[in-house]
PARO-186309 format. One record per residue: x, y, z of N, C-alpha, C in turn; residue number from 1. Coordinates in nm, 2 decimals. Example, Ala and Ser with C-alpha at 12.3 -4.5 7.8 and 13.67 -1.06 7.14 Angstrom:
2
(rec (1.32, -0.57, 0.78), (1.23, -0.45, 0.78), (1.32, -0.33, 0.78), 1)
(rec (1.28, -0.22, 0.71), (1.37, -0.11, 0.71), (1.29, 0.00, 0.79), 2)
END
This chain:
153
(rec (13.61, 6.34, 4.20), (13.66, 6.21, 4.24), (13.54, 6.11, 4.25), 1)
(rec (13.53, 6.01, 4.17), (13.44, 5.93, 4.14), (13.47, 5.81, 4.20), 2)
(rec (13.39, 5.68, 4.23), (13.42, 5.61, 4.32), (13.52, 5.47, 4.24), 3)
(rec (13.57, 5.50, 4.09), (13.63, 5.45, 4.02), (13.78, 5.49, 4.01), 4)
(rec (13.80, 5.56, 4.06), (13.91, 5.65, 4.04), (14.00, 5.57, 4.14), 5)
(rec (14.16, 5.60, 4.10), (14.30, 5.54, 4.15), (14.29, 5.64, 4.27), 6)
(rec (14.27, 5.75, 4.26), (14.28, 5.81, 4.42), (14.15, 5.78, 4.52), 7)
(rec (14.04, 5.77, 4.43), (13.91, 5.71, 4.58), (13.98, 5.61, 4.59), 8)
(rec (13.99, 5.51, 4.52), (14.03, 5.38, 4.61), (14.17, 5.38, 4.72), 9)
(rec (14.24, 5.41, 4.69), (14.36, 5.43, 4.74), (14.29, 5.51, 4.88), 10)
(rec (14.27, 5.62, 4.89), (14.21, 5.69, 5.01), (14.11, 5.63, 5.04), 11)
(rec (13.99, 5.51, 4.99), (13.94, 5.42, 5.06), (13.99, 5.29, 5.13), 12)
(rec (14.08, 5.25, 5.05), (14.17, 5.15, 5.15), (14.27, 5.13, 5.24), 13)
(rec (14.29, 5.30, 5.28), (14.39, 5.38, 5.34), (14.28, 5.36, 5.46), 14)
(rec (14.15, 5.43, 5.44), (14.10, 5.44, 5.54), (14.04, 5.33, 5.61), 15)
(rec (13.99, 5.25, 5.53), (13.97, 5.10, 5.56), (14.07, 5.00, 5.66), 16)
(rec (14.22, 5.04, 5.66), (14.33, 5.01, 5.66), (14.32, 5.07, 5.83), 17)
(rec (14.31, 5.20, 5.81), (14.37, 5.25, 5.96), (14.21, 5.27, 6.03), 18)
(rec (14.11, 5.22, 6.03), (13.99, 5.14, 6.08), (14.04, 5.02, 6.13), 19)
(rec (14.07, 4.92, 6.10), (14.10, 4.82, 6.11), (14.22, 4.82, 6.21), 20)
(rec (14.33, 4.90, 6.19), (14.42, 4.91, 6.31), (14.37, 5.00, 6.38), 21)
(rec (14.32, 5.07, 6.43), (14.26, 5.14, 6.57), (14.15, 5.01, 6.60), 22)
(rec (14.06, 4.96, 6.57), (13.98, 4.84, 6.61), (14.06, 4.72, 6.67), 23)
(rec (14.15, 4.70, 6.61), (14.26, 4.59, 6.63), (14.33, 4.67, 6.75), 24)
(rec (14.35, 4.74, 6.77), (14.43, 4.87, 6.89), (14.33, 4.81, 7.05), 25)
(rec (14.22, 4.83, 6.97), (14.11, 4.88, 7.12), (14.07, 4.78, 7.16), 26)
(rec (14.09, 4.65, 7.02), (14.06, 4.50, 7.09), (14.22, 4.48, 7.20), 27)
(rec (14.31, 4.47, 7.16), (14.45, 4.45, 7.20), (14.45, 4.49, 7.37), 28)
(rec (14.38, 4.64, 7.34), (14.39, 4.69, 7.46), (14.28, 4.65, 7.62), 29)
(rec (14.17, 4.65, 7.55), (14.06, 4.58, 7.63), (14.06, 4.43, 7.64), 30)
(rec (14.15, 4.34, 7.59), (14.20, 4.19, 7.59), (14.29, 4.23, 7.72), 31)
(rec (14.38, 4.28, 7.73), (14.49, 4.31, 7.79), (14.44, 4.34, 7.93), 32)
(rec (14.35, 4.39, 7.95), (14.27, 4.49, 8.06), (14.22, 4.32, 8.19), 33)
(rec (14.24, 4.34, 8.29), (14.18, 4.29, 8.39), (14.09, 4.31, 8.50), 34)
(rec (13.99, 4.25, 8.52), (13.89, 4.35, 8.62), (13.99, 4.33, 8.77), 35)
(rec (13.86, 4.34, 8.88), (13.89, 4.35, 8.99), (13.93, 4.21, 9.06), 36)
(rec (13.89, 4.10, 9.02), (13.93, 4.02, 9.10), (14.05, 3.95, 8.97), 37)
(rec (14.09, 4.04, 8.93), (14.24, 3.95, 8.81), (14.18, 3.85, 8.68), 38)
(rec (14.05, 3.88, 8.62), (14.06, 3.73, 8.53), (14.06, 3.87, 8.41), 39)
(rec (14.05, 3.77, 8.32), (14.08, 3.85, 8.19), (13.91, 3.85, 8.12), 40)
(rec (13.91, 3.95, 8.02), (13.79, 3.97, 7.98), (13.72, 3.93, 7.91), 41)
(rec (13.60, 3.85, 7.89), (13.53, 3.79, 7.76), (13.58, 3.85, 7.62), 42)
(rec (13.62, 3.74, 7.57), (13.67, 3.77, 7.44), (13.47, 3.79, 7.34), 43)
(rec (13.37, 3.77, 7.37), (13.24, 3.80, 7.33), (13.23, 3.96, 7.37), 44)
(rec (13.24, 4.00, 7.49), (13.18, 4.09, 7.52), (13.31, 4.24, 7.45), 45)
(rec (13.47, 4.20, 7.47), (13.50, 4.29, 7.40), (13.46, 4.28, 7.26), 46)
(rec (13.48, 4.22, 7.20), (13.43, 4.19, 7.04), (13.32, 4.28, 6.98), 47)
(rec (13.21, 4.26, 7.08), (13.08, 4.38, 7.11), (13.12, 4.46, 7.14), 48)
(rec (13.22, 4.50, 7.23), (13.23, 4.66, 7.29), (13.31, 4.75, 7.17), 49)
(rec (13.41, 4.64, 7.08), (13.48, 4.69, 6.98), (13.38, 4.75, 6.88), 50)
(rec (13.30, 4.63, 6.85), (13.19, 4.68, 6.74), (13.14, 4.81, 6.76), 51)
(rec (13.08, 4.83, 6.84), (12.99, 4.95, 6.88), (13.07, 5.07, 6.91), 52)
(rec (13.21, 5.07, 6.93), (13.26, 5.16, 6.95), (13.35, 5.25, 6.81), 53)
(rec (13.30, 5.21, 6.70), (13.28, 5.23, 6.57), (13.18, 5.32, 6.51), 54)
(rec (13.18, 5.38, 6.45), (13.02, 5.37, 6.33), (13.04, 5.33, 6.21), 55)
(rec (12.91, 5.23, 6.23), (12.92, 5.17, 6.10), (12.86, 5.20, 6.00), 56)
(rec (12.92, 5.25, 5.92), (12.88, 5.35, 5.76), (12.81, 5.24, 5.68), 57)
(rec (12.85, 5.09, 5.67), (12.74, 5.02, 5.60), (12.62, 5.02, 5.60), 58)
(rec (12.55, 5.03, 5.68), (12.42, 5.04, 5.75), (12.33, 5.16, 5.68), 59)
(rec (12.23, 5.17, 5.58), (12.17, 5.23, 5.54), (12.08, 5.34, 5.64), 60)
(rec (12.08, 5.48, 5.59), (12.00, 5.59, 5.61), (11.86, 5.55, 5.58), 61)
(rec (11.79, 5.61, 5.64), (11.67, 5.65, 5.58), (11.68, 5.69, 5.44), 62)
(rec (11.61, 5.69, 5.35), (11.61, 5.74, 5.23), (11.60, 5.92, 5.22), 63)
(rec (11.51, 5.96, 5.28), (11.53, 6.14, 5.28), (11.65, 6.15, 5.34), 64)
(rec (11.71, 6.09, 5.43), (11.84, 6.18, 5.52), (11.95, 6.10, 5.41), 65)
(rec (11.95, 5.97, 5.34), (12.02, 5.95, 5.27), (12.02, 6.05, 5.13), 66)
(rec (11.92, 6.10, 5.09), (11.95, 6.22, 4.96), (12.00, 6.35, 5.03), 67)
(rec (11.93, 6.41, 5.14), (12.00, 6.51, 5.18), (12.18, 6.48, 5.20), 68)
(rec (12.22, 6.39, 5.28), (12.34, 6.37, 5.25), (12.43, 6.36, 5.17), 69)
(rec (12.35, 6.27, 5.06), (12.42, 6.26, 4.89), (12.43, 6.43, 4.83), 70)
(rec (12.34, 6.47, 4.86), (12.32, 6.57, 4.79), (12.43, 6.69, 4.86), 71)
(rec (12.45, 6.67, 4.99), (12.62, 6.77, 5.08), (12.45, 6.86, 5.16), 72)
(rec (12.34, 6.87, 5.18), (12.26, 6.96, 5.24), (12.27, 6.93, 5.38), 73)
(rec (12.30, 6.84, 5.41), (12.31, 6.76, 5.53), (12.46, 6.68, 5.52), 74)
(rec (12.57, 6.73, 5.51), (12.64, 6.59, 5.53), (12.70, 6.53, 5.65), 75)
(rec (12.77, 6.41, 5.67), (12.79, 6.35, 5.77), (12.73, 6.28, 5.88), 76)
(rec (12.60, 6.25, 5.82), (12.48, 6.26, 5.86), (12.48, 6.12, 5.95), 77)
(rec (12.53, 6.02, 5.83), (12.54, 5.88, 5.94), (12.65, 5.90, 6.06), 78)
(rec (12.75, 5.93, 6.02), (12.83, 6.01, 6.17), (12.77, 6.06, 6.27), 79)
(rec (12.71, 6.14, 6.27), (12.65, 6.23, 6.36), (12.55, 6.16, 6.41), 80)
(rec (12.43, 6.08, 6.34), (12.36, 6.03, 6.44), (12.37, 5.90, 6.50), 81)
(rec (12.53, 5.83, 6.43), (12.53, 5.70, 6.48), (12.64, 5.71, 6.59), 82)
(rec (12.77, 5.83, 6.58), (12.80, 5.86, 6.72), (12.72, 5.91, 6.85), 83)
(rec (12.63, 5.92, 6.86), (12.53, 5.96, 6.98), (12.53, 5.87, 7.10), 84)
(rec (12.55, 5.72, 7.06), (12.57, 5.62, 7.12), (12.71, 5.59, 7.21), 85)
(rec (12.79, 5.62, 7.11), (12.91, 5.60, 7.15), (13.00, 5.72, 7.30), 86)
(rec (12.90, 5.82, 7.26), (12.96, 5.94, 7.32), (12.87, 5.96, 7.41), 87)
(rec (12.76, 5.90, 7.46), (12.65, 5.84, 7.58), (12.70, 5.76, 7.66), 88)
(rec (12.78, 5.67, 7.62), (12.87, 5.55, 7.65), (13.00, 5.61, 7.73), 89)
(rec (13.04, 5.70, 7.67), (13.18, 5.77, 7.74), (13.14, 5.89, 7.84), 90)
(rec (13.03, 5.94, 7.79), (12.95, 6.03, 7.92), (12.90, 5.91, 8.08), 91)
(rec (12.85, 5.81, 8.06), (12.82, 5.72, 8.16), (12.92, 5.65, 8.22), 92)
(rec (12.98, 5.64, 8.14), (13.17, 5.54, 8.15), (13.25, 5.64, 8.24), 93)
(rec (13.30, 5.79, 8.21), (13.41, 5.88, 8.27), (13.33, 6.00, 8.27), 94)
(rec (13.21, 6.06, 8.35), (13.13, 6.19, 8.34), (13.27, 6.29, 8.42), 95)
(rec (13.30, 6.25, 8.50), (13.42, 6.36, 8.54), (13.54, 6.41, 8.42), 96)
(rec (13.58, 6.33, 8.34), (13.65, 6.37, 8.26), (13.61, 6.39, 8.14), 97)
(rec (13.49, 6.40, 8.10), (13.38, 6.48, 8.01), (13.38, 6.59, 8.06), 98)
(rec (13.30, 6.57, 8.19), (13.30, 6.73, 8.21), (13.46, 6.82, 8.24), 99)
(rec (13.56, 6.79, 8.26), (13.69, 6.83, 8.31), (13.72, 6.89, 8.11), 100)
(rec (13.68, 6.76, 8.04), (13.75, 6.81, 7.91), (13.66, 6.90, 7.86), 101)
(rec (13.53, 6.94, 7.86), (13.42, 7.03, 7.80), (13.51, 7.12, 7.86), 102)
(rec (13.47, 7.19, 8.03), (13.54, 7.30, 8.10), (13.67, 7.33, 8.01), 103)
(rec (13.78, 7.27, 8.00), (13.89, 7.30, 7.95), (13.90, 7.37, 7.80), 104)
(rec (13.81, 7.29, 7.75), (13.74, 7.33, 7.61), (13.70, 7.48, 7.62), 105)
(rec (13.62, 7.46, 7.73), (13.55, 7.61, 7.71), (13.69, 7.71, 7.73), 106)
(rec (13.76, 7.70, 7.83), (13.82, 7.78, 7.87), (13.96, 7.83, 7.76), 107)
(rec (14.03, 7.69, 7.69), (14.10, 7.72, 7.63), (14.08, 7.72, 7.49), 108)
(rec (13.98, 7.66, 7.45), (13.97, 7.69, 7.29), (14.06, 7.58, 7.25), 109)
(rec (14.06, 7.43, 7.29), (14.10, 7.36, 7.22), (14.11, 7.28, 7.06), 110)
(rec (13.98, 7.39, 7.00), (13.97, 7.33, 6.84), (13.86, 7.20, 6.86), 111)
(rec (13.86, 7.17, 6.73), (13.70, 7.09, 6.78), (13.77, 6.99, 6.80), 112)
(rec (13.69, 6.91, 6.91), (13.69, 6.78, 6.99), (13.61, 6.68, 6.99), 113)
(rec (13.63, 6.54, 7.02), (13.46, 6.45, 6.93), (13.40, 6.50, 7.03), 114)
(rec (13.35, 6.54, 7.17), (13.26, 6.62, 7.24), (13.13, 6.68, 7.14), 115)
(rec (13.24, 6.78, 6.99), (13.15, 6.84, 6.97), (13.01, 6.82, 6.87), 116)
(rec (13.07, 6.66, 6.86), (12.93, 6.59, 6.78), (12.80, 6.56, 6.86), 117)
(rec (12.85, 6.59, 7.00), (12.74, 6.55, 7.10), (12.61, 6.59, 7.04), 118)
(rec (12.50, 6.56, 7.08), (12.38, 6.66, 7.06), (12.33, 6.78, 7.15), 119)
(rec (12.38, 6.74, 7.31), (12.40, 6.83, 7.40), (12.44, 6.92, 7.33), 120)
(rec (12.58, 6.90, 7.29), (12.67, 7.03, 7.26), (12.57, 7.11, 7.16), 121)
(rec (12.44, 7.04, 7.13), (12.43, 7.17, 6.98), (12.25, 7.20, 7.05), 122)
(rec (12.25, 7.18, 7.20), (12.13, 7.23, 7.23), (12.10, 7.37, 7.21), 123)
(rec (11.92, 7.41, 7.19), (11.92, 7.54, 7.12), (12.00, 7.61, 6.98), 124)
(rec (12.05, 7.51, 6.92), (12.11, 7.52, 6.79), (12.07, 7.44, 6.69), 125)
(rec (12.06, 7.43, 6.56), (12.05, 7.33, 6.43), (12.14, 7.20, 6.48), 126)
(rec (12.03, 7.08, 6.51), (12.12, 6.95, 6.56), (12.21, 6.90, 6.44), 127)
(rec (12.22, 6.98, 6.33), (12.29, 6.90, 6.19), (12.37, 7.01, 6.18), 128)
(rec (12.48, 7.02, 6.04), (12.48, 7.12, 6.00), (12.47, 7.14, 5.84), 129)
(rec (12.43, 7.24, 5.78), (12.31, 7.25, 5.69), (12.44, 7.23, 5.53), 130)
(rec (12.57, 7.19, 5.57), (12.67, 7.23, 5.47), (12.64, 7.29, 5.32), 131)
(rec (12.59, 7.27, 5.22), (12.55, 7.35, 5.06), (12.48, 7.46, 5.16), 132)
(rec (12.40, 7.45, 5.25), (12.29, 7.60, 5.25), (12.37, 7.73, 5.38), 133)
(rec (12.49, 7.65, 5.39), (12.56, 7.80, 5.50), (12.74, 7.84, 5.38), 134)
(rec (12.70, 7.80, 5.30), (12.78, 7.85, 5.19), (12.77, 8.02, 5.19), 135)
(rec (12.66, 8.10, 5.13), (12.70, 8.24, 5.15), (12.72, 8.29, 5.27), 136)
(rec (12.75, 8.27, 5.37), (12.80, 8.29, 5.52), (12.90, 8.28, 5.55), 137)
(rec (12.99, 8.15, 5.48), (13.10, 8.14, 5.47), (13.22, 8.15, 5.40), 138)
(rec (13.17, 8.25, 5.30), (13.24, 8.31, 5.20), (13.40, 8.36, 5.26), 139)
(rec (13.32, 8.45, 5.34), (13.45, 8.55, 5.43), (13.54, 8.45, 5.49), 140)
(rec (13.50, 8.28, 5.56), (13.62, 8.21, 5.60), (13.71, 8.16, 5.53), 141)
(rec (13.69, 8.18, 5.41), (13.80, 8.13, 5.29), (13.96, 8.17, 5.36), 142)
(rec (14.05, 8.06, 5.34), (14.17, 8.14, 5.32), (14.21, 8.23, 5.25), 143)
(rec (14.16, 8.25, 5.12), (14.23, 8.35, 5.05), (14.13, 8.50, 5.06), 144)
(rec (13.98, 8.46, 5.09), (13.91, 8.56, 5.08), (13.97, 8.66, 5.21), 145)
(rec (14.02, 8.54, 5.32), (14.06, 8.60, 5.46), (14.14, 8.70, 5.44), 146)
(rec (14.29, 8.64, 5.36), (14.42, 8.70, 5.32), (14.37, 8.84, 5.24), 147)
(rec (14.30, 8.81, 5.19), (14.28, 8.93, 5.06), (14.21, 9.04, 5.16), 148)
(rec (14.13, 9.04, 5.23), (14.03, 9.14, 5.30), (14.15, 9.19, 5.41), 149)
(rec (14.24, 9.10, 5.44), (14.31, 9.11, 5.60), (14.40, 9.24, 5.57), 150)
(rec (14.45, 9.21, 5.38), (14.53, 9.36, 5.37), (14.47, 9.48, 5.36), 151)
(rec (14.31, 9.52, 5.28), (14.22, 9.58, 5.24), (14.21, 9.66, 5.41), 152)
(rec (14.19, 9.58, 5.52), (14.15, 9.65, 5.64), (14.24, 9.74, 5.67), 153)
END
């Protein structure tokens, strides 16, 4: 899938599309929001709070973390280190219900959560993950490799 193709585009202006309405959501909602003494909110300051509460993929990599990424050795790469911000922001903003949703996490195995882009979350671990070089490791999680071995046992 090449970036010419009837399905990139379409799946890029899908996604472009529902960016735009979750931003448009969080403005709507933070417009709508009143503080403590009743006035309504700087239309400047949510505008900023909307921006940032994004990552913006336009914004060029470094050039080495940009080929590792192109290349899948590293991917997601602008994700990962431009959510750091965002999820510091929601740690300082609600720390009781961070910590309330990690606990629950731990306990129930809710499947992964944006928590788990934190960097915390990958202390004493590889802060990235290495995608092309944990390929023979992950052989065995194939669906079908799963299916095939699950009758063999």
């Amino acid at each position: 899938m090449t970036h010419d193709t009837k399905l990139y585009q379409g799946l890029s202006r899908f996604t472009r599309m529902s960016d735009f309405l979750a931003r448009y959501t969080l403005y709507q909602h933070l417009m709508n929001q009143k503080d403590k003494e009743g006035k309504a909110p700087n239309q400047g300051d949510v505008l900023h709070e909307v921006s940032e509460a994004f990552v913006n993929y336009d914004m060029p990599l470094p050039k080495s973390l940009q080929y590792l990424d192109h290349m899948g050795i590293m991917p997601f790469t602008k994700y990962y280190l431009r959510i750091q911000r965002v999820l510091m922001k929601l740690v300082a903003k609600n720390p009781a219900r961070v910590l309330a949703t990690l606990l629950l996490d731990n306990f129930a195995n809710l499947g992964p959560i944006v928590l788990d882009s934190s960097w915390m979350h990958r202390i004493g671990n590889n802060p990235l993950q290495w995608g092309a070089l944990q390929l023979p490791g992950t052989v065995d999680e194939l669906g079908t490799i799963a299916a095939a071995t699950a009758v063999v046992k």
